[in-house]
C-alpha positions in Angstrom: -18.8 -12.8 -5.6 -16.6 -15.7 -4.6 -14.4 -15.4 -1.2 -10.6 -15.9 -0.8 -9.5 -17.1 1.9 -6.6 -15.1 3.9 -3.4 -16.6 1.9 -4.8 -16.7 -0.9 -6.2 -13.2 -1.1 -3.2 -11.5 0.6 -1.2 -13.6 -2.4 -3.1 -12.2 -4.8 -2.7 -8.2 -3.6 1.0 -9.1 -2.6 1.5 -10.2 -6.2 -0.3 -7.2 -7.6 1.4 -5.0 -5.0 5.0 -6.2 -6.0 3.7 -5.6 -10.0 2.9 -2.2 -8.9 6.4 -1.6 -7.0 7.9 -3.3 -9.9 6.3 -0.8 -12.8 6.6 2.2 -10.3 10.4 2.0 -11.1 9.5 2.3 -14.7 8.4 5.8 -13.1 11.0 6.6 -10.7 13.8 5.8 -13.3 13.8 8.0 -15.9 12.5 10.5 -13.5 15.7 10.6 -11.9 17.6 10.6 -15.2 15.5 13.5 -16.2 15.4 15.7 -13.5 18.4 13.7 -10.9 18.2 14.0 -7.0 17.3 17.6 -6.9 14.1 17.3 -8.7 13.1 14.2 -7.3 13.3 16.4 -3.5 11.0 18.6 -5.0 8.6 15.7 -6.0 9.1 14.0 -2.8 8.5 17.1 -0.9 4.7 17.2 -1.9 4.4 13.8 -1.8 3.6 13.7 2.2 1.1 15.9 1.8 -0.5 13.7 -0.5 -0.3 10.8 1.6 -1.4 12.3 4.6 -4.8 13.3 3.0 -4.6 9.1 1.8 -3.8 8.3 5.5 -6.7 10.8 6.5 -9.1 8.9 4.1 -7.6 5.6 4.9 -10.7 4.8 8.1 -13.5 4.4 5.9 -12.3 1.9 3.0 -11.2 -0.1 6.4 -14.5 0.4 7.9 -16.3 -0.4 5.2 -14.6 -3.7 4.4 -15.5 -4.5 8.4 -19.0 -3.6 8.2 -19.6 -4.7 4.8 -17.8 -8.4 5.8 -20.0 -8.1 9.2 -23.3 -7.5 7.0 -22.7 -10.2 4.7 -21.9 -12.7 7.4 -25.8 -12.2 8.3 -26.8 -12.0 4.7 -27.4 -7.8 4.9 -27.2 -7.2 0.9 -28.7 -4.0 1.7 -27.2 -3.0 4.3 -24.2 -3.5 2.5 -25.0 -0.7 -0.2 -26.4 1.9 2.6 -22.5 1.7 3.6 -21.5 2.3 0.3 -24.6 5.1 -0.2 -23.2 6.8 3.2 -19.4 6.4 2.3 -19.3 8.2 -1.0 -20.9 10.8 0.2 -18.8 11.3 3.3 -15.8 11.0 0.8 -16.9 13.2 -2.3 -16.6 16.3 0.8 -13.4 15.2 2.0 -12.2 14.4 -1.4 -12.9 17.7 -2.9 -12.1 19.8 0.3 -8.6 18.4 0.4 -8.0 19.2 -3.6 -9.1 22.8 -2.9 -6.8 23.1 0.0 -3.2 21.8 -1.6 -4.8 23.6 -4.9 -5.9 27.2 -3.6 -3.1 27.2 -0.7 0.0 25.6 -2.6 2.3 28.8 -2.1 0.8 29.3 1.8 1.6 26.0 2.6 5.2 25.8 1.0 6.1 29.0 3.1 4.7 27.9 6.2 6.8 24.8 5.8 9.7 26.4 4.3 10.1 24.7 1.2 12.3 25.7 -1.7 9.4 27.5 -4.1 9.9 25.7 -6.6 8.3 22.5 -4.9 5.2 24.4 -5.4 4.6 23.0 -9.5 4.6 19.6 -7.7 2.3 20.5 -5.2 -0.4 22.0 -7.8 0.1 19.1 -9.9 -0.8 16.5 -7.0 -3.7 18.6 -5.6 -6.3 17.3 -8.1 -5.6 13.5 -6.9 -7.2 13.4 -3.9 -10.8 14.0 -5.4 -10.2 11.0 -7.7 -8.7 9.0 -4.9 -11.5 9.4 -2.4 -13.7 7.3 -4.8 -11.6 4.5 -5.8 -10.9 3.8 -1.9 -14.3 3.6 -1.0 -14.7 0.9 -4.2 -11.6 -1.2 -3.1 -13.3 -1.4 0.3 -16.5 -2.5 -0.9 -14.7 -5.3 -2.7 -12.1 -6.3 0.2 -15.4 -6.2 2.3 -16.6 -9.2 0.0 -13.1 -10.8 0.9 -13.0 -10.5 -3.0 -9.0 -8.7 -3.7 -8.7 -9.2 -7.2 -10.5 -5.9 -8.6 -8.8 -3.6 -5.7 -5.1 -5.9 -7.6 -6.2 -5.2 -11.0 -7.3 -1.2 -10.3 -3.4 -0.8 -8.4 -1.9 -2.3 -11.9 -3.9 -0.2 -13.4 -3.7 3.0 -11.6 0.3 2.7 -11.8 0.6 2.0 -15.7 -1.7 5.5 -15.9 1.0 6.8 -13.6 3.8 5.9 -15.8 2.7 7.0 -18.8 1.3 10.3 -17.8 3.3 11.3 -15.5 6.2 10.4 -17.0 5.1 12.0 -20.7 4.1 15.0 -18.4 7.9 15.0 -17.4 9.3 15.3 -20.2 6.9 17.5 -21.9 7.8 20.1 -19.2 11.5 19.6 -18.9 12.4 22.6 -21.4 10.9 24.6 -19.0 13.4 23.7 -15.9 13.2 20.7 -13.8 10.7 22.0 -11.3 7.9 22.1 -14.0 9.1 18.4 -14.7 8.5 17.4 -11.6 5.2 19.1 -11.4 4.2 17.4 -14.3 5.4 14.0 -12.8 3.0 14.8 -9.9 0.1 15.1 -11.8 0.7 11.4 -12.6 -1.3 10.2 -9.5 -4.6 11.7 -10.8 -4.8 10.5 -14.6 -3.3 6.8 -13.1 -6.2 7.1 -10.8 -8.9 8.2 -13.0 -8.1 4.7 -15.0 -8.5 2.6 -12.0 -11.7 4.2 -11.2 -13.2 3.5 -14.4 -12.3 0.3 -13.9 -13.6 -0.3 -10.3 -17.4 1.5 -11.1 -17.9 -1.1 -13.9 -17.0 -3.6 -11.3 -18.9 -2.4 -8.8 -21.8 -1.7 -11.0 -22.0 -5.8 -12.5 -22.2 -6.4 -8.4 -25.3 -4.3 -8.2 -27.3 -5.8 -10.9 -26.1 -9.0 -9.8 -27.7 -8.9 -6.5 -30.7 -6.7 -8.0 -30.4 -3.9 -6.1 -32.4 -0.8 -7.8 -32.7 2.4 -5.5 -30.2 2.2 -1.9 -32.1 4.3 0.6 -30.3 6.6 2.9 -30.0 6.1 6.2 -28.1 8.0 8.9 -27.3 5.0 11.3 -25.2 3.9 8.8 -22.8 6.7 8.6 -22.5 7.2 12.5 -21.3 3.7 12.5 -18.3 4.2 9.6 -17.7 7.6 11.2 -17.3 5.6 14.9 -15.0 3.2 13.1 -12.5 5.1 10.7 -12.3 8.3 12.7 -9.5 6.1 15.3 -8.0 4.3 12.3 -7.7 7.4 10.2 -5.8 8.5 13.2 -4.1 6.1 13.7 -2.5 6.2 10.0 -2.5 10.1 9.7 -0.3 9.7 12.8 1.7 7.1 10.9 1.6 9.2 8.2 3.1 12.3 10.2 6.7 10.0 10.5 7.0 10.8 6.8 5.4 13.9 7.1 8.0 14.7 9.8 11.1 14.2 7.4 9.7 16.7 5.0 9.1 19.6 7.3 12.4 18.7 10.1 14.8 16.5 8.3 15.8 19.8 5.1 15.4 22.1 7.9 17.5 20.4 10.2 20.3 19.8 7.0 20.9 23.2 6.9 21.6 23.5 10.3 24.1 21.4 10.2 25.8 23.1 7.7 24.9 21.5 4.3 23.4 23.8 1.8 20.0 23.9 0.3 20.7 21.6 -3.0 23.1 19.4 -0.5 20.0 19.3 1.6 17.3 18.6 -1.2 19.6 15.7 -2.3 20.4 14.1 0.7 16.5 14.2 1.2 15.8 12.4 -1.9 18.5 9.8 -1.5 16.0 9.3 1.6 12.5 9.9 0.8 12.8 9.1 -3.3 15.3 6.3 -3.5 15.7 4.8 -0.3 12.3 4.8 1.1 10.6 3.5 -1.8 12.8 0.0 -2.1 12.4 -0.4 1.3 8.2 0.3 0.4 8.5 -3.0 -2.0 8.3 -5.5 1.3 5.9 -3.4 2.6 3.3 -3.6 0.1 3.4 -7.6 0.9 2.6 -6.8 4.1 -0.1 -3.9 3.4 -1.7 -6.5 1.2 -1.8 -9.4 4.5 -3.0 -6.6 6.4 -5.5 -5.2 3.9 -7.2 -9.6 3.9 -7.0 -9.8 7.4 -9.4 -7.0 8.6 -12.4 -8.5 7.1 -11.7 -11.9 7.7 -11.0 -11.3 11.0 -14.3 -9.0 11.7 -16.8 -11.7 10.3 -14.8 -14.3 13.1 -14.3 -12.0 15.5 -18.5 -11.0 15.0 -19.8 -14.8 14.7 -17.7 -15.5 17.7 -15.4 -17.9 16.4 -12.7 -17.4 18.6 -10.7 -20.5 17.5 -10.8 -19.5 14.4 -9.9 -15.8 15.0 -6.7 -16.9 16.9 -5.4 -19.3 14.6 -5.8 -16.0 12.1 -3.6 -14.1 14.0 -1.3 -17.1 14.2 -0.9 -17.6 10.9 -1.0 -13.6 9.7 2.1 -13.0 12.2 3.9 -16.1 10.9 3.4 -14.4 7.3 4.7 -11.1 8.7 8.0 -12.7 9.6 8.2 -14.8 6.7 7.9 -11.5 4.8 9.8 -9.1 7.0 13.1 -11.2 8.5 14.4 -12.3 5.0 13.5 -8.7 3.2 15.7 -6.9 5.6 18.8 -9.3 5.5 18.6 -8.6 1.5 18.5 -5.2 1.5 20.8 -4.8 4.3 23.5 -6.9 2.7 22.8 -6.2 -0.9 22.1 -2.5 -0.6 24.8 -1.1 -3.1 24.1 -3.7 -5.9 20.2 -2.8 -5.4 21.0 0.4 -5.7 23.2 -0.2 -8.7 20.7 -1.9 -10.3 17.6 0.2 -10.0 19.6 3.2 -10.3 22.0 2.9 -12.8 25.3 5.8 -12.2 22.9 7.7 -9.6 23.5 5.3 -7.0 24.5 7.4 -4.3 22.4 7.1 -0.9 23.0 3.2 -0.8 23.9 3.6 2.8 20.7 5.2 3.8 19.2 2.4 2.4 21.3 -0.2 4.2 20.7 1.0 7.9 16.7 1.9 6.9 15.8 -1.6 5.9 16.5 -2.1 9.8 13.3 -1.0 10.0 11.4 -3.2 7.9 10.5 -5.8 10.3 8.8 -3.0 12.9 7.1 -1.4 10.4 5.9 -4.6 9.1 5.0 -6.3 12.9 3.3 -2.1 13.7 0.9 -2.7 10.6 0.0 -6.5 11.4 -0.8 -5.9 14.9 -2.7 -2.9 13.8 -4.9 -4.3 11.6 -5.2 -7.6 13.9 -6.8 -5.3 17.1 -8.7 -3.3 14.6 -10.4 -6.2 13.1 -11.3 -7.0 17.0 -12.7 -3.4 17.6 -9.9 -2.3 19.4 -9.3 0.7 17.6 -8.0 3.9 19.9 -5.3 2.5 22.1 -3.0 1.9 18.5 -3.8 5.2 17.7 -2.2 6.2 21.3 0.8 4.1 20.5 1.3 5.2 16.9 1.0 8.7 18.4 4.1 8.0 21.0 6.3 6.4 18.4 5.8 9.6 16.4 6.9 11.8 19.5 10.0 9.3 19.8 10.3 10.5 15.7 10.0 14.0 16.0 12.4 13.8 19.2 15.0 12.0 17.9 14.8 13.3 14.4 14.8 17.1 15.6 18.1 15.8 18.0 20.5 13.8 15.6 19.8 15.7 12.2 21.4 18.7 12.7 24.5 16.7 14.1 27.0 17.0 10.9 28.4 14.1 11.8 25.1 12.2 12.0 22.8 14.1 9.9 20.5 12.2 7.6 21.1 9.4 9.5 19.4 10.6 12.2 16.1 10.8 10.2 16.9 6.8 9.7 17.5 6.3 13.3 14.2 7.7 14.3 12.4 5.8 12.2 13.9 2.8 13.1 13.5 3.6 17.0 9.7 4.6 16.1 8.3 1.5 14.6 10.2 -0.7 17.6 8.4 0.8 20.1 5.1 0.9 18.5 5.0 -2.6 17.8 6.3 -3.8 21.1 3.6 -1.8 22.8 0.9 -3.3 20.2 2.1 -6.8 20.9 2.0 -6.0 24.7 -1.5 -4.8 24.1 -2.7 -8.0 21.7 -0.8 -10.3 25.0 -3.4 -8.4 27.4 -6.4 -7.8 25.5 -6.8 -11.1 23.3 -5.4 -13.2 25.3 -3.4 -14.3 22.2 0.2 -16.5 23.2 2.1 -16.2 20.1 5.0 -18.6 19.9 8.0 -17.1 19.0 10.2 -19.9 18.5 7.8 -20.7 15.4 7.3 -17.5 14.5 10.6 -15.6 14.5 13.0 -18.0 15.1 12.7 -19.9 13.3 12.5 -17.7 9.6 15.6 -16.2 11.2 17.5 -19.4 10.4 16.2 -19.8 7.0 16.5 -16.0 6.3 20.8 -16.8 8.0 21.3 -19.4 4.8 19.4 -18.0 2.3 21.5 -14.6 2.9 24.7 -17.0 3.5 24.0 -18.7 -0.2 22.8 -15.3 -1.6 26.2 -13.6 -0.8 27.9 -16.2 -2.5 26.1 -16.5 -5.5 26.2 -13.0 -6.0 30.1 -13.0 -5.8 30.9 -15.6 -8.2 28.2 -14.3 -10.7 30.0 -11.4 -10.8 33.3 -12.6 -10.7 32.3 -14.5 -13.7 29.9 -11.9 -15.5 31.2 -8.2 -14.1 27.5 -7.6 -14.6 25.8 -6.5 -11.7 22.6 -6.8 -12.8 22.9 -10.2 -13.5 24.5 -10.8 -10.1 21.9 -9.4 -8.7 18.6 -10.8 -10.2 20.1 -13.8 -10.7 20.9 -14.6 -6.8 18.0 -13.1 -5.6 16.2 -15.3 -7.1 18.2 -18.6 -5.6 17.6 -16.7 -2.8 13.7 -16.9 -3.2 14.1 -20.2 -4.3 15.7 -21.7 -0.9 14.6 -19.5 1.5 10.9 -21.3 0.3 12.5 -24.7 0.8 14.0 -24.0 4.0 10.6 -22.5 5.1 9.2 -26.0 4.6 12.0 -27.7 5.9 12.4 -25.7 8.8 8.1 -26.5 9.0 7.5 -22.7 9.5 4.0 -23.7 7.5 3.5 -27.2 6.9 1.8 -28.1 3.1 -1.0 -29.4 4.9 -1.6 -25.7 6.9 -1.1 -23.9 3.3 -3.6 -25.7 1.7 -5.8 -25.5 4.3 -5.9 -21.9 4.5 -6.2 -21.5 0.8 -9.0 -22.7 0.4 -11.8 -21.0 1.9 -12.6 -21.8 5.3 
């Protein structure tokens, strides 16, 4: 199977990635027509608990792509499948125990975390993904391992069109019964989207086999100490990054009733969070996810032939892209928040200023998860962790503090987060500055897209205003100055000689 070389695979899942965002809303939508902010907090509410078991899970697709990039860098075919032999089996157990816990202890766990009960149809109806999940992860590994990201692109469009149609049909096959069966029914989307993508990704994976003409893959416990010694610190690592949204599940409704709000005012303000909020500001990070997700196994076959030249101008290059991405991403959200929110969410637009003052957090979020995967791909995997695990203390500190203020109240879910994600990347750039000796130059990196990102916003602004003088459409306002926006800010990028055309071309291609 044919490489990609860091841009151009990170293109390829950013592009798939944004698809996926992009469909998703064909999901959220007419969910929150259906079932409106209150049922969408009951959705949201089991969602964490979902993603947590996906952060749990998250180590061993990473330390398979490592290993499997490492083995192929010697020309290990076999070794390569024992990884995959070991992996499945070490996910089929955690896949299955973790859909009998949210199945058989839905109505313990939404009283130990005192939930409204009638989160508990979503729960149910999201307990059967992880045993689906647990497979496809260790296949998109396998293939990210090859430094191959088109079937782990074509399985996420894939696994969200099975989303949408199932989960949304679920919806509104189970509205007459109340909107908390809706929503349950909406939950149990995850598992028949990623049943599809599995399909799709054992074909794949099987035409790989037969192509290298490997029969039987023996077992071999070596194998499985080594993925166990690599994801058990990065699972960690993104459980405990996992636990920030974790955290406003369990505090932030808590915390709202404190303050005085009651239990629906509560549940809504937490979707205008979790469900609305949150997942616009998700749409840049799946960009960066997707750099993050090339970088690992490029990085590891580098880092393992000991191309150290080549493994710094990586890093170069992948924190370049994360302020390319991140910079121009929060000035749009920040300054366009209420037309966004217009847009997507046509008369339920309320919570546009939650999402104004959490896109503030994009670019730490998005500089936490480069630097991650950059010291990870170096074998540096436990100090992250340890910084990952402070920023969430600065979460739950914060977040337990300001919430129950009246005057602050969901805000103070937004400045925690915010707060979080600074200090864990600062302390993850402090710790690439000391341990890899890397000297990034900031002037390049940062500066730099910040003056693009200044006109692009400038023109952006305008546009928008005189397209809607002229229109009074807001959508096409919207889309249609965004796009200008794209347009320039890409010119400026080359003006400005953030990446020259030479450097791009050289970097798509394989190296």
């Amino acid at each position: 199977m044919k490489k990609q070389s860091l841009i151009k695979g990170s293109l390829i899942l950013g592009i798939a990635g944004i698809l996926t965002r992009f469909l998703g809303l064909f999901f959220r939508w007419p969910l929150i027509m259906l079932i409106g902010d209150e049922g969408i907090g009951y959705y949201q509410m089991s969602y964490p608990l979902y993603m947590f078991f996906v952060a749990m899970a998250s180590g061993i697709p990473v330390a398979i792509s490592k290993m499997i990039s490492e083995n192929n860098a010697v020309n290990d075919i076999n070794g390569s499948f024992e990884v995959m032999k070991e992996s499945a089996i070490l996910m089929s157990i955690l896949g299955t125990g973790t859909t009998c816990a949210l199945f058989f202890f839905a109505k313990p766990i939404i009283s130990f975390l005192k939930w409204d009960f009638k989160a508990y149809y979503s729960l149910i109806g999201i307990s059967f993904a992880p045993i689906i999940i647990s497979f496809i992860t260790i296949f998109r590994g396998f293939f990210q391992g090859l430094q191959n990201m088109s079937p782990s692109a074509v399985s996420q469009v894939i696994e969200q069109i099975g989303r949408i149609i199932f989960g949304v049909g679920l919806a509104v096959f189970f509205l007459p019964k109340g909107i908390e069966y809706s929503a349950g029914g909406a939950a149990f989307g995850a598992t028949a989207g990623a049943v599809l993508a599995g399909i799709y990704l054992y074909k794949k994976y099987i035409n790989i086999k037969k192509d290298y003409g490997i029969k039987k893959v023996k077992t071999n416990p070596e194998v499985l100490n080594n993925i166990l010694k690599i994801a058990i610190p990065i699972s960690l690592g993104a459980t405990v990054g996992t636990i920030m949204g974790l955290i406003d599940s369990i505090v932030v409704p808590q915390k709202l009733l404190q303050a005085g709000f009651s239990s629906m005012q509560s549940t809504v303000l937490y979707a205008q969070l979790t469900g609305k909020a949150s997942v616009i500001v998700n749409v840049p990070l799946t960009l960066s996810m997707a750099l993050c997700t090339s970088l690992i196994p490029i990085i590891a076959e580098n880092f393992i032939l000991k191309n150290h030249l080549e493994v710094k101008r990586k890093i170069n290059v992948s924190m370049k892209l994360s302020a390319v991405i991140a910079i121009p991403c929060m000035f749009g959200i920040f300054f366009l928040a209420e037309p966004i929110m217009r847009f997507i969410f046509p008369g339920k637009f309320e919570g546009f200023e939650i999402l104004k003052y959490l896109s503030l957090s994009i670019p730490f979020i998005i500089i936490t998860q480069t630097t991650t995967s950059i010291l990870q791909g170096t074998g540096n995997y436990i100090i992250p962790v340890i910084n990952l695990f402070i920023a969430c203390l600065v979460k739950i500190i914060l977040t337990w503090t300001l919430v129950p203020i009246k005057s602050i109240n969901i805000y103070g879910a937004v400045i925690a987060s915010i707060s979080a994600y600074f200090v864990s990347s600062i302390l993850n750039l402090l710790l690439m500055k000391f341990r890899l000796k890397i000297k990034l130059n900031l002037y390049q990196i940062l500066i730099k897209p910040a003056y693009a990102s200044t006109l692009m916003m400038l023109l952006v602004l305008m546009s928008y205003n005189y397209i809607y003088k002229s229109t009074t459409s807001n959508g096409v306002s919207c889309l249609v100055s965004i796009f200008l926006g794209i347009i320039v800010y890409i010119i400026l990028i080359m003006l400005f000689k953030v990446f020259k055309i030479e450097e791009i071309k050289s970097r798509f291609r394989r190296n």
